[in-house]
C-alpha positions in Angstrom: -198.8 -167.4 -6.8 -199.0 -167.2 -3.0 -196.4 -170.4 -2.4 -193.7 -169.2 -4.5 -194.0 -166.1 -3.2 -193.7 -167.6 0.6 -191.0 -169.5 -0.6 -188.8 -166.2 -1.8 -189.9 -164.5 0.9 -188.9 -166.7 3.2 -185.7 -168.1 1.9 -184.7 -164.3 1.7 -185.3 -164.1 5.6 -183.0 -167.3 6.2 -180.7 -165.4 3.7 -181.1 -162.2 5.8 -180.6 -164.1 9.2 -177.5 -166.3 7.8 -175.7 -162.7 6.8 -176.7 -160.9 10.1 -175.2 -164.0 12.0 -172.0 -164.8 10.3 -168.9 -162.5 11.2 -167.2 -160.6 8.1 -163.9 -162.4 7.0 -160.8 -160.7 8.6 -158.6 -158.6 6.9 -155.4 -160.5 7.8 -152.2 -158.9 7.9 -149.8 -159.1 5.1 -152.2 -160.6 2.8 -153.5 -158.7 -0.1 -155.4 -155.7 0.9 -155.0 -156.4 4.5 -152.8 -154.4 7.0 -148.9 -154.1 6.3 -147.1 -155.8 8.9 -144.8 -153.0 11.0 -144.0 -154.9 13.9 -141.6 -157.9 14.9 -143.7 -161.4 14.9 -142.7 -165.4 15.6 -144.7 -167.7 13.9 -146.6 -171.0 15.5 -146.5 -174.5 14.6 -150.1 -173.7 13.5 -148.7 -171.3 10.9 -150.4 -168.1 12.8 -148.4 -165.1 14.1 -148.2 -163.3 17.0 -146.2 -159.4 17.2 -144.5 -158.5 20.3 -142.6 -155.6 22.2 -139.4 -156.1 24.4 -138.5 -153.4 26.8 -136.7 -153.3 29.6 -133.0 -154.9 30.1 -131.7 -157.3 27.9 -133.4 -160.4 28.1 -129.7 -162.3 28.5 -128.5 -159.8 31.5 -132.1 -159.8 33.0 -132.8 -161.8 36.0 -136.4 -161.7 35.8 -138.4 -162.0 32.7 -142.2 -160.3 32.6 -144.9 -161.4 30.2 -147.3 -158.4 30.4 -151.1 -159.4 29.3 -153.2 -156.8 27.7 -156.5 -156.2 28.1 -159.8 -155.6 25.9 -159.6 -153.1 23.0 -155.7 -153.0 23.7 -152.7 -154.5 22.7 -148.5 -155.2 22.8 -148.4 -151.2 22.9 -150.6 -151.0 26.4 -149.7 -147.5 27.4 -148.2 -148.9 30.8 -145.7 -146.1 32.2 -143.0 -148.6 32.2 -140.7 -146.6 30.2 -141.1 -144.0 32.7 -139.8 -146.3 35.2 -136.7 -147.8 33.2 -134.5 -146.7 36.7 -136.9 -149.5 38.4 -136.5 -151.9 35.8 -133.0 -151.8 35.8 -132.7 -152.0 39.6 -135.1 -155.1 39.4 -132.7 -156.3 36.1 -136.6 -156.5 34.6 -136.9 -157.5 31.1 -140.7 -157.0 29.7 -142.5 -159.0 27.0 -146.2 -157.2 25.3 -147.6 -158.9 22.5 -150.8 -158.4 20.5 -153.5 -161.7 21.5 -154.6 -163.4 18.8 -156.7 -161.3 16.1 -155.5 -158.0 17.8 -153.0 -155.6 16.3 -150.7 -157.2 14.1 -151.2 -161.1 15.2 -153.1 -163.2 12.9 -157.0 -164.0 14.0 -157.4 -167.5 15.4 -161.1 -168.7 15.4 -160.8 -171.6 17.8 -159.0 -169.5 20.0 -160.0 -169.9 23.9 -159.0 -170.0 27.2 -157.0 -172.6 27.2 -155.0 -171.9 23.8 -154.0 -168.2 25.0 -151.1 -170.2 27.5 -150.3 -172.4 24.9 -150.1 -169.0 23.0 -148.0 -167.2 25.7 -145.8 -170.1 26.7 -144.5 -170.7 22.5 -144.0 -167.1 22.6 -141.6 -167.6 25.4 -139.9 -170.3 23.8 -139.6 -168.8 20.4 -138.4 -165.7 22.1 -135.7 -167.8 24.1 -136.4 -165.6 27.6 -136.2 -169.0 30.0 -137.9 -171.7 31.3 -139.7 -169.7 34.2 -141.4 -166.2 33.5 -143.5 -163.8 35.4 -147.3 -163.4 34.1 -149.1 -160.0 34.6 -152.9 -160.2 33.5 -154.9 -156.8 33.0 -158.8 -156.7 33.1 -159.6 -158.8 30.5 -156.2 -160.3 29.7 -156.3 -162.2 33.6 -158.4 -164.5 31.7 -155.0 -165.9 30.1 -153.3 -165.3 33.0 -155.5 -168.1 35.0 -155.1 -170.6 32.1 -151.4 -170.4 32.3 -151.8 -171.2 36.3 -154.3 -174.1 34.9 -152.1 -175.6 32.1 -148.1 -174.0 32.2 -147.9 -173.9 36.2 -144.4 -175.1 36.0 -143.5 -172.3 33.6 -144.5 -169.6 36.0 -142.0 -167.6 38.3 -145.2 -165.2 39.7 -148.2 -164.4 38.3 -150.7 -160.6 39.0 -154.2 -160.4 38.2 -154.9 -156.9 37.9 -158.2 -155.4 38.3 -158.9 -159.3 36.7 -161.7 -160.5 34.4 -164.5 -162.6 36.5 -167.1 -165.1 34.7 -170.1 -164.6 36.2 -170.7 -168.4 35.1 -168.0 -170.1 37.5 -169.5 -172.7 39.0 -167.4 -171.6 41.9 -168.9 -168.8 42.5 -172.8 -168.3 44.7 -175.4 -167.6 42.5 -176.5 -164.8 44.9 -172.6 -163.5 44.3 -173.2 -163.7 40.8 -176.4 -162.4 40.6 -175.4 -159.2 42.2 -172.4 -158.6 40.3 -174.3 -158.6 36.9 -176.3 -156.0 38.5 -174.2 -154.2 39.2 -173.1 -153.8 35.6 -174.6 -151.6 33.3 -177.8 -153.6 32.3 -176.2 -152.8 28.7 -173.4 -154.9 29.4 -174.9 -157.6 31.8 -177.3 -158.7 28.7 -174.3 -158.6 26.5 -172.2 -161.4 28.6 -175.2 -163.0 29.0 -175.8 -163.1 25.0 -172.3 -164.8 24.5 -172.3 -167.4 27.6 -175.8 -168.3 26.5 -175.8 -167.5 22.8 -172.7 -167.1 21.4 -173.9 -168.1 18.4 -175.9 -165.0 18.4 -172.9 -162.8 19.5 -171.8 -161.0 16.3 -175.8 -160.3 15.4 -176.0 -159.3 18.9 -173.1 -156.6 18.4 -173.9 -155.1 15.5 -177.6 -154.9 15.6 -179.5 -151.4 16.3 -182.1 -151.9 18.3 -180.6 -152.4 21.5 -177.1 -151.2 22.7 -174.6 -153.5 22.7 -171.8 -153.1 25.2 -170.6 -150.1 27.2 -167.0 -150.0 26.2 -167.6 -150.2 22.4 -170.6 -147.7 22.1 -168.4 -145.4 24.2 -170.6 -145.0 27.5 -168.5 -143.5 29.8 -171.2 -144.0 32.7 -168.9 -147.5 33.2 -166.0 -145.4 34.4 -165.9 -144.2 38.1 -164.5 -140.4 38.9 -160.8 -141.8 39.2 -160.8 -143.2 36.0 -162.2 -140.3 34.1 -159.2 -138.4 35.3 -156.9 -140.6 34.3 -158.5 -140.7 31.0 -157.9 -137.1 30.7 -154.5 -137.4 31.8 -153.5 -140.2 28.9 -155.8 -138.6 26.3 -152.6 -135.7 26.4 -150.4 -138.8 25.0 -150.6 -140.2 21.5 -152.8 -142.9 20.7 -150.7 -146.1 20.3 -153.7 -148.2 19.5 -154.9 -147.5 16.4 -154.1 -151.2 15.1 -155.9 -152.6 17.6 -159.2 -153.8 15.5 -157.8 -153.3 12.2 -157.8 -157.1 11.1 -161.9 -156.9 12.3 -163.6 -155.8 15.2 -165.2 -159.2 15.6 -161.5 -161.2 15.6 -160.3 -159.2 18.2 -162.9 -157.6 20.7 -165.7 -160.0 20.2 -163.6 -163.2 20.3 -162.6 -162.2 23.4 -165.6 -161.5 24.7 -166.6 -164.9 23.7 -163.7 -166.9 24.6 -163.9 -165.3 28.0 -167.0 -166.4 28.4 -167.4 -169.3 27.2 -167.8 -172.8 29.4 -164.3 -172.8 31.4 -162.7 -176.6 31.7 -161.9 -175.3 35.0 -163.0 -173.5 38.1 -160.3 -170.8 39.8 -161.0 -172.5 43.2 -159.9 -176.0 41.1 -156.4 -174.2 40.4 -153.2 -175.6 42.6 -151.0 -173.7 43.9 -148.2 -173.5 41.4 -145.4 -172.4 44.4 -145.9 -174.7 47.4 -142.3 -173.7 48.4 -143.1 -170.3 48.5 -140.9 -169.5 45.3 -143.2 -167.4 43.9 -146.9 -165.1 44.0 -150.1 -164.8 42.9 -151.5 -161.7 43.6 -154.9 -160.2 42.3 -155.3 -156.2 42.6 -158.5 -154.8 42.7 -159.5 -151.1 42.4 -161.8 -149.9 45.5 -164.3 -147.9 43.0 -163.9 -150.3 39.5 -167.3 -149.8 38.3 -166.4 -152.8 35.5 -165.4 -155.3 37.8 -167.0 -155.8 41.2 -164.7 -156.3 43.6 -166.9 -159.0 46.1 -166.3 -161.8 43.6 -162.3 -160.8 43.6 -162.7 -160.5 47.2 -164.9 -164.4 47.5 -161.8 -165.8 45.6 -158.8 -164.3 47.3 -161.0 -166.1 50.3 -161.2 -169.8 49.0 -157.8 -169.6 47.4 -155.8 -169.3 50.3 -152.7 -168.8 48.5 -153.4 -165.9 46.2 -152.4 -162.6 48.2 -155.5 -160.0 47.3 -154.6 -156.2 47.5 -157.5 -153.7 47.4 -156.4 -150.4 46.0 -158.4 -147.3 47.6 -159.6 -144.8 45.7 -158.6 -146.5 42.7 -161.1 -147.9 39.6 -159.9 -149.9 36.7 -157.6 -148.2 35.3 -155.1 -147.3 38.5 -152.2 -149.6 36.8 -151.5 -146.7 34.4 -150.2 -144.3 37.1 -146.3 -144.8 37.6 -146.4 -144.8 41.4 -149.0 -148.2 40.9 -147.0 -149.7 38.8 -144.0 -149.9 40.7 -145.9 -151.3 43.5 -147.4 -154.0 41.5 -144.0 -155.0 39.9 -142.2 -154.9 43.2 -144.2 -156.9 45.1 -144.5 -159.4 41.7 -140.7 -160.3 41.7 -139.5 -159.4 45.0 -141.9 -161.4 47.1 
């Protein structure tokens, strides 16, 4: 009796283990029983979807076209204060471009999605959208990880480029490990063993996420401890608005935040300090904006690139943290010095 019991018992734990690993499937929108689709969307030539937002002036008056690249947890409805600064965009002749990344919102789930694709992603987008053969980039948080794959693979698409308060990878090979030693310390150690799970593990990732014992990740259990005085108030402050983000995970939480997690993290074919500079005639700007108190990014790996890559312009924003690109006045600087340099 003991070996067959072994047995059951033991294929039951690879059964267990093979469940607690694999991700749910996502609930896809459109398809039967998954989210209705309520927003305009161009389809791929993989067949996938993405759903955008156009403000600003007409893409066919504008003279400068902005791609605008949400962050984690967000989306094409990033509660930006542009539309409270539609005098600017029209004074700039500014048209803007949001759209949900893949698996977010209302664009379908893409599981081979990674760095690279997202550019390949943003530049179809563009094309199927008909806004040009040069376009401005703006990256947020985690959405600068995109924003460095189109200066890696659509250079020659690129009118300006802003990383804002950017995504770093503690993994770059660019980077000293005494830099990146101190900027996962700096983390919470909750979210320092969660990057470390899906560089090393990603296999493990979705187990990882979802499992009790230990907490996961500082931004989805809600620990607020990760957001410095600055950003608490602002929090406040957009907490008085409606919530436009309510679609964000609805296709799955692991198709939207815990891809991204993984494809940010995952094994770059490229280091930032490899990148070339994509305006040697000084017809365009990179520029990476750091908040002075961001408790989420450290600012001394932001800092050790603007240093070895001569040609991105840094700008340190004083008593600012992570989320100082949703005051109005912050904006305005970051778009004017993005299409007027």
């Amino acid at each position: 009796m003991f070996v067959p019991i072994a047995m059951a018992l033991t294929v039951g734990a690879l059964g267990w283990v093979y469940q607690s690993l694999k991700p749910p499937p996502p609930k896809i929108c459109g398809s039967p029983g998954g989210p209705p689709i309520t927003s305009p969307r161009v389809q791929l030539r993989d067949g996938r979807h993405l759903a955008y937002k156009e403000m600003g002036v007409a893409k066919e008056e504008a003279k400068h076209k902005l791609v605008i690249i949400h962050g984690f947890d967000n989306s094409k409805d990033i509660n930006l204060p542009i539309q409270q600064v539609k005098e600017l965009m029209e004074e700039l002749s500014l048209y803007v471009l949001t759209f949900d990344r893949a698996g977010y919102g209302e664009s379908d789930p893409y599981p081979s999605r990674s760095v690279k694709s997202e550019a390949y992603d943003i530049e179809e987008l563009a094309d199927k959208l008909q806004i040009g053969s040069k376009f401005y980039v703006m990256g947020i948080s985690m959405g600068a990880y995109p924003a460095y794959s189109c200066l890696k693979y659509i250079p020659h698409r690129l009118a300006g480029v802003a990383l804002v308060v950017p995504f770093v990878h503690y993994w770059w090979p660019c980077l000293p490990a005494n830099l990146s030693r101190d900027g996962l310390q700096k983390l919470l150690p909750m979210d320092s063993r969660a990057f470390r799970v899906a560089y090393y593990a990603p296999w493990l990732f979705h187990w990882w996420m979802t499992q009790k014992w230990f907490p996961s990740l500082s931004l989805t259990a809600g620990n607020m401890a990760v957001f410095c005085p600055q950003d608490m108030e602002m929090i406040a402050e957009m907490s008085k608005s409606p919530n436009p983000h309510q679609k964000v995970k609805q296709q799955g939480v692991h198709e939207s935040l815990y891809r991204d997690i993984l494809a940010g993290y995952s094994k770059w074919e490229f280091d930032p300090t490899d990148l070339i500079n994509p305006f040697p005639n000084n017809d365009g700007s990179v520029h990476i904006w750091q908040g002075a108190e961001d408790r989420i990014i450290p600012r001394e790996i932001n800092r050790y690139l603007a240093e070895n890559i001569p040609w991105i312009q840094y700008h340190e924003v004083e008593d600012a943290g992570h989320l100082f690109i949703f005051q109005k006045e912050k904006v305005e600087t970051v778009l004017r010095a993005l299409v007027q340099d």
